[in-house]
C-alpha positions in Angstrom: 106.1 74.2 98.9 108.4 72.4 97.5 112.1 73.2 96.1 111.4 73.0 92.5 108.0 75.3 93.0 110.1 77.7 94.8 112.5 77.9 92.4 110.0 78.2 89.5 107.9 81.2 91.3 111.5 83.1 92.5 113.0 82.5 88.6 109.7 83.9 87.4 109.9 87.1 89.7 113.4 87.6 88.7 112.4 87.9 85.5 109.8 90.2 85.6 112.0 92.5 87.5 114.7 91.9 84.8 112.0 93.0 82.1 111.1 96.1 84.6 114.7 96.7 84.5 115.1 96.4 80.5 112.5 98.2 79.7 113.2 101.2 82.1 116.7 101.4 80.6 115.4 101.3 76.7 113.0 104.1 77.9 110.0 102.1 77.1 108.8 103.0 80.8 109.6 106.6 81.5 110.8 108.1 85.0 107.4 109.1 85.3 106.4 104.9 84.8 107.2 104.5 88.2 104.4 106.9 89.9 101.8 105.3 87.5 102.4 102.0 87.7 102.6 102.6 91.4 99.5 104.3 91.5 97.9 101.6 89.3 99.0 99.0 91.8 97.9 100.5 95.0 94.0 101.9 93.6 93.3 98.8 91.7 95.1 96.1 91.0 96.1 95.4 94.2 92.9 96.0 96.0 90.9 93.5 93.3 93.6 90.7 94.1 92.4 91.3 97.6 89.0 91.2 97.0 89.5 88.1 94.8 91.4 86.4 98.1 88.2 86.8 100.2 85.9 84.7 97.8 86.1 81.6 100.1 83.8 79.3 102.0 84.2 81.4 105.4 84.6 79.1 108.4 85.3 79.8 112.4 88.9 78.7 111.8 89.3 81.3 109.3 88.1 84.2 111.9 90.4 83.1 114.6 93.3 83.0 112.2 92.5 86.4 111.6 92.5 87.1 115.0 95.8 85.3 115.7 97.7 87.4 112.3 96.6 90.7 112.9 98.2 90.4 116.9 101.2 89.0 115.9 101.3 91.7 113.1 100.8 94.1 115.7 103.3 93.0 118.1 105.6 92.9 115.1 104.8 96.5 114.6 106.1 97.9 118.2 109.3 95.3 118.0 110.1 97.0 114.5 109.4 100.7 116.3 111.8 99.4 119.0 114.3 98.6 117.1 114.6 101.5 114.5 114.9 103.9 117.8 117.3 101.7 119.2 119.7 100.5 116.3 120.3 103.8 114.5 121.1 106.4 117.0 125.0 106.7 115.6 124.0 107.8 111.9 124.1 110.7 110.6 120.1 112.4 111.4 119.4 112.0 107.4 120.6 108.7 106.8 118.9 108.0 110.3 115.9 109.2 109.0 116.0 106.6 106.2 117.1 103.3 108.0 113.8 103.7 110.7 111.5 104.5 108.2 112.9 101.3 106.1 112.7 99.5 109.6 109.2 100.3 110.4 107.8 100.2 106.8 108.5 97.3 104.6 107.9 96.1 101.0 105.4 94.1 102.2 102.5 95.7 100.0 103.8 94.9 96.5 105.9 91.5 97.0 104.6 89.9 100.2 101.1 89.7 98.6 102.3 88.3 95.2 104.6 86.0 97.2 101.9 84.8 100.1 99.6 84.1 96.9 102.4 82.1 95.2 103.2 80.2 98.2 100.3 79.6 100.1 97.6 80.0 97.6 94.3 82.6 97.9 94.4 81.8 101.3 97.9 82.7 102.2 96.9 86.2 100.4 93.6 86.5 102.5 96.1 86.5 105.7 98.3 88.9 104.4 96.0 91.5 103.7 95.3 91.2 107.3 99.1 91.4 108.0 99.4 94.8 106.4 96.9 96.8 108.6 99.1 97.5 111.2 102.0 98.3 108.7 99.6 100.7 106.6 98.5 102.1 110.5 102.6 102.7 111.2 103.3 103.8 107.9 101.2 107.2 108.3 101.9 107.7 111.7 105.0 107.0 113.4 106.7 105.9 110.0 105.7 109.8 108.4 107.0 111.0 111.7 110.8 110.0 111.0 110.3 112.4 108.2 108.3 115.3 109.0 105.8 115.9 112.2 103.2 113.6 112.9 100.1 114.1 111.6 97.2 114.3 113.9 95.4 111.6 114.9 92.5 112.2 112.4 94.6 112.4 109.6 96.0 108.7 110.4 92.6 107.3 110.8 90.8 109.2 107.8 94.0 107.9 105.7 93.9 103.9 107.3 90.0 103.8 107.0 90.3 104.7 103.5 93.1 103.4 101.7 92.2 101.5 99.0 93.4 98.2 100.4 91.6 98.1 103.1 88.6 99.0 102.0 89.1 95.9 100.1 89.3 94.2 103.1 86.1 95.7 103.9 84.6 94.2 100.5 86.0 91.2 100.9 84.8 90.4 104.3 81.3 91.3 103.3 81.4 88.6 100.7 83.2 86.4 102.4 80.9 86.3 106.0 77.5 86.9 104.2 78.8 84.3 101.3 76.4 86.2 98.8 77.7 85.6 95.3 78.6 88.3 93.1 77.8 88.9 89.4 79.9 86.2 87.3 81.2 89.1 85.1 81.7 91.0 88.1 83.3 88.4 89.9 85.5 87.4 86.6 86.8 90.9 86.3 88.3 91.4 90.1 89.9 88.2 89.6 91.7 88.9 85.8 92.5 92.5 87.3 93.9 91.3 90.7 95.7 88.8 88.3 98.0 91.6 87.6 99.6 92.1 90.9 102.8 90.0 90.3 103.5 91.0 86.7 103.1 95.0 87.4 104.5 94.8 91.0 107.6 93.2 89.6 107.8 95.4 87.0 107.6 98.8 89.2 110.5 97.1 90.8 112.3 96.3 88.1 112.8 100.3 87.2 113.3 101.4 90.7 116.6 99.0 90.4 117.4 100.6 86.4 117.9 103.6 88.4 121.0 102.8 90.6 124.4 102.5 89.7 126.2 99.4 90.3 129.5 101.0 91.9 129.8 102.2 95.4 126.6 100.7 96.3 127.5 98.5 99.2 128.8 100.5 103.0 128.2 99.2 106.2 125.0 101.0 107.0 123.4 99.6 104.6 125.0 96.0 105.5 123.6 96.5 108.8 120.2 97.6 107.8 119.7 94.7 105.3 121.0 92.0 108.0 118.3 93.5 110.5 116.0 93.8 107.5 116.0 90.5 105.8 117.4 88.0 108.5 116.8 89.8 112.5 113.4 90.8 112.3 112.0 87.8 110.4 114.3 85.4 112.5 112.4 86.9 115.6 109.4 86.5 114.5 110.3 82.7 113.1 111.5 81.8 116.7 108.2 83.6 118.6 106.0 81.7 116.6 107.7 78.5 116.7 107.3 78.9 121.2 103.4 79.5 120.4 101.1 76.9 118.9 100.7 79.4 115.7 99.1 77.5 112.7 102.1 76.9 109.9 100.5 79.1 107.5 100.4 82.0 110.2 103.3 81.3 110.7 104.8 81.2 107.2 102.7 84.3 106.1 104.3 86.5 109.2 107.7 85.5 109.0 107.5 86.0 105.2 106.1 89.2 104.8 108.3 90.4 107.3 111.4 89.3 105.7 110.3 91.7 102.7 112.9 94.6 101.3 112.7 97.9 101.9 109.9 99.9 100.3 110.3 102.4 97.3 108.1 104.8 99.9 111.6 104.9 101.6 113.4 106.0 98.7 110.2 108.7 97.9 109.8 110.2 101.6 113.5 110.8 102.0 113.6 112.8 98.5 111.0 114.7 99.4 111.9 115.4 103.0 115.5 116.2 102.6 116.4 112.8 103.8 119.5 111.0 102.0 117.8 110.2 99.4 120.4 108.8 97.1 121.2 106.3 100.5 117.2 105.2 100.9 117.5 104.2 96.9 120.8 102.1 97.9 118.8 100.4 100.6 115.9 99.6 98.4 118.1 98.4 95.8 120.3 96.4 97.7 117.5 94.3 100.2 115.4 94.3 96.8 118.0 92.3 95.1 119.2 90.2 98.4 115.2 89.5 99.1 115.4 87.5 96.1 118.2 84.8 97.9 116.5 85.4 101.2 113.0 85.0 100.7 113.6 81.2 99.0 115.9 80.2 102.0 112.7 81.9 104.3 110.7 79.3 102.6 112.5 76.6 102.9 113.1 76.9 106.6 109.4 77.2 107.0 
């Protein structure tokens, strides 16, 4: 993409976190705004925006690309498990809590979507989704397990198989392999609902960062976690793919989506797990707002 189209689509996201913002501190969007809109995003805007993504002429290319994504996602996965039970062990347990749960679990969900779609088009989106099924897998095991027990293994699989995101994967593959066509008004309403995704995603964003105080937001654990974050991981992941013959938009979509903030999960799990909660809001905050230099530069190197 190219400098002035990045620049257009990262101005355009700062905004809508700006109006998130605004509106949050004018009370327009209660507290309570942020669980709904959150909700709204995950059950259905976000899952039609997937759906839409899969409405493609399929092709063998496409299928090994999904092949070649979801194992580098995967490796991703353990090297992120590695390093939150490597990098950490010096913090105090309920910050410690936070930083591998934020190392594990990524914003991926609500920006890396809007972003792949901006950057790479519905295909870039299509890839993503894939992306995020290890993440989703990791996020309700070991990721819930930094917080509380582990849940059995039926619980993780009964939650992965049904998540609303995948089982628009599930929909989307359908139409996508069997290329049967859907309903025009059927078709026309996924698309202007999944449509959404970067307006209301921004938005939720926007008042998560209305709640944070700008003093005393900045100490060197969170330093470290955002240069792990937002530069290590993603830099690893730039450099493995780079040794391999990985397609460019593989490679773009894998190094992006893993150079995404911290999720507001983080922020959610810790308050409700006696983790430092007021710390996990810090880190969302702070790699939120840095994402927004870091991502452009991300796309520029690629």
């Amino acid at each position: 993409m190219i400098n002035s189209s990045l620049i257009n689509l990262q101005g355009m996201l700062f905004l809508l976190v700006a109006a998130g913002v605004i509106l949050r501190k004018l009370g327009i969007l209660p507290d309570s705004a942020k669980q709904v809109l959150t909700d709204l995003v995950i059950d259905l805007i976000l899952p039609c925006n997937i759906i839409s993504s899969f409405l493609i002429e399929f092709n063998l290319d496409i299928l090994k690309g999904f092949a070649v994504i979801l194992l580098i996602a995967t490796l991703i996965q353990f090297g992120c498990l590695i390093i939150a039970n490597t990098f950490y062990n010096k913090e105090p347990e309920r910050r410690k809590k936070v930083l591998q749960y934020g190392t594990v679990c990524s914003n991926a969900g609500f920006m890396g979507n809007p972003i792949a779609e901006g950057v790479y088009g519905a295909e870039g989106l299509m890839y993503a989704s894939i992306f995020l099924v290890p993440q989703r897998i990791v996020m309700w095991s070991a990721g819930v397990s930094y917080f509380t027990e582990s849940p059995d293994r039926k619980t993780v699989i009964k939650k992965v198989l049904t998540h609303p995101c995948i089982v628009a994967v599930y929909i989307g593959l359908f139409f996508m392999i069997t290329q049967i066509s859907m309903p025009v008004f059927l078709e026309n309403t996924i698309r202007n609902v999944g449509g959404c995704t970067t307006t209301v995603s921004m938005i939720l964003i926007g008042t998560i960062l209305a709640e944070v105080k700008a003093g005393s937001i900045i100490d060197k654990g969170i330093i470290k976690y955002t240069l792990i974050r937002l530069f290590f991981i993603p830099f690893l992941v730039f450099i493995c793919c780079r040794l391999f013959p990985v397609r460019p938009m593989i490679s773009g979509v894998s190094v992006l989506l893993t150079g995404m903030p911290a999720g507001s999960t983080t922020a959610i799990l810790a308050a409700k797990y006696d983790g430092d909660y007021i710390f996990a809001t810090k880190c969302v905050v702070v790699t939120t707002l840095l994402s927004l230099v870091t991502i452009p530069l991300w796309c520029m190197v690629l």
